[in-house]
C-alpha positions in Angstrom: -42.2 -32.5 -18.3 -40.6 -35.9 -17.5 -37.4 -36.1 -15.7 -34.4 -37.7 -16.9 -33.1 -40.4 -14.8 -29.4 -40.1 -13.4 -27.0 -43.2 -14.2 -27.2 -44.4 -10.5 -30.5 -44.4 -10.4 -30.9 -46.5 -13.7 -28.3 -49.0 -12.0 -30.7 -49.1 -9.1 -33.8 -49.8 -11.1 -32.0 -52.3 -13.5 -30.6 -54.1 -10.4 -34.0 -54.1 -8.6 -35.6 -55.8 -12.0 -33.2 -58.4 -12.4 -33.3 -59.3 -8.9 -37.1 -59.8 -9.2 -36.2 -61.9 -12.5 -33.6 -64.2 -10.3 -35.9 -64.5 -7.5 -38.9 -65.9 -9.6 -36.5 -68.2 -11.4 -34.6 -69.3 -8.1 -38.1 -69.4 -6.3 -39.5 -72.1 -9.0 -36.2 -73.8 -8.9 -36.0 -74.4 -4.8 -33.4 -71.7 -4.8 -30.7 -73.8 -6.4 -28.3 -72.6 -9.4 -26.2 -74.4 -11.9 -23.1 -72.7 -13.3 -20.4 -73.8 -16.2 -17.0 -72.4 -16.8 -16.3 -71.2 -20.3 -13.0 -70.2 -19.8 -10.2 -69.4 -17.5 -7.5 -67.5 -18.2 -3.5 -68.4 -18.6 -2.3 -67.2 -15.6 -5.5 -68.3 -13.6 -6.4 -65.5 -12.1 -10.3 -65.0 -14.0 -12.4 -67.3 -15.8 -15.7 -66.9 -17.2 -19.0 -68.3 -15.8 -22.5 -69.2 -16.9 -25.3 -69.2 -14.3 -28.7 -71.6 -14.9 -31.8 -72.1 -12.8 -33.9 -74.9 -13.6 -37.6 -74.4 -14.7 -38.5 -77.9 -15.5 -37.2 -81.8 -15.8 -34.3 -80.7 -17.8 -34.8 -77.2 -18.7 -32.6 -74.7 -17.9 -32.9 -70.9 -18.2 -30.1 -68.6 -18.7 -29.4 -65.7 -15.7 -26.2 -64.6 -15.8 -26.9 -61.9 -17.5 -29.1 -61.0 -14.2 -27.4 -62.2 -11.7 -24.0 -59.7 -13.0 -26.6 -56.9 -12.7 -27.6 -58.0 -8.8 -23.8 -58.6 -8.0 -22.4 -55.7 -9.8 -20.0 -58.0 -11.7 -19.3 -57.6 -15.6 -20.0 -59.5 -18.5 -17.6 -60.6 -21.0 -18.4 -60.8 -25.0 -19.7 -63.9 -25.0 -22.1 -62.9 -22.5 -20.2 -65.0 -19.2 -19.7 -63.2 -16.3 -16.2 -62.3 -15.4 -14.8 -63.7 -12.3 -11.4 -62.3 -11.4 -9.2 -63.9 -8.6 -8.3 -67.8 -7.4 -8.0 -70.3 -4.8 -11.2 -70.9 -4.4 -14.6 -71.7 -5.9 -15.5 -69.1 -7.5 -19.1 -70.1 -8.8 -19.9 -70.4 -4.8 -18.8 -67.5 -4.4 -20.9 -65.5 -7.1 -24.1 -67.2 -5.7 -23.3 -66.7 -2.1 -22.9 -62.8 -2.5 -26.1 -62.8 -4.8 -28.1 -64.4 -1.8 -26.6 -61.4 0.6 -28.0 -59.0 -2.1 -31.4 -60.8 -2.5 -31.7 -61.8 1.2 -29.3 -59.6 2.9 -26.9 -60.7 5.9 -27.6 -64.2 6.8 -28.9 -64.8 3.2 -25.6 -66.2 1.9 -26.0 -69.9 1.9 -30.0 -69.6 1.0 -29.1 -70.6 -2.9 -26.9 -73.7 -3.8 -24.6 -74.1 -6.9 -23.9 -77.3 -8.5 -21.8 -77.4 -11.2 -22.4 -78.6 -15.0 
């Protein structure tokens, strides 16, 4: 008899693979992301990001997709992860949060964004 897994606890697995999938990527990489924004919106308030790691000279590999499963944040149809609010940069702060998930406390500043 197996046992059906509860939606928490398929949250919980999901974010535990995809943080394993952005820690091997970030790990080959030296811990260093590139983002692009797709979009903002009129009034300013959101805009859409892409987040990249490198895994060779001049390769990059896609983890948004990942890195909105670590950080809890939502993807929008184009696959871009939805950043509301303004005022400040909002790629830094998606990448510092992720390192507080991965790394806990003191991990914010342990992964650095450029942008593209």
């Amino acid at each position: 008899m197996t046992k059906t897994k509860t939606i928490a606890e398929e949250k919980k697995t999901e974010k535990e693979e995809s943080s394993a999938i952005v820690l091997n990527f970030l790990k080959k990489g030296k811990y260093k992301t590139y983002s692009k924004i797709d979009t903002v919106a009129r009034s300013g308030m959101s805009r859409s990001i892409h987040f990249f790691a490198a895994i060779g000279a001049g390769e990059l590999i896609n983890l948004t997709y990942h890195i909105a499963k670590v950080t809890g944040h939502t993807l929008n149809k184009d696959g871009a992860l939805k950043v509301n609010g303004c005022g400040m940069d909002m790629g830094f702060n998606v990448i510092y949060n992720l390192g507080i998930d991965l790394f806990g406390r003191k991990g914010g500043y342990k992964i650095t964004n450029t942008w593209i």
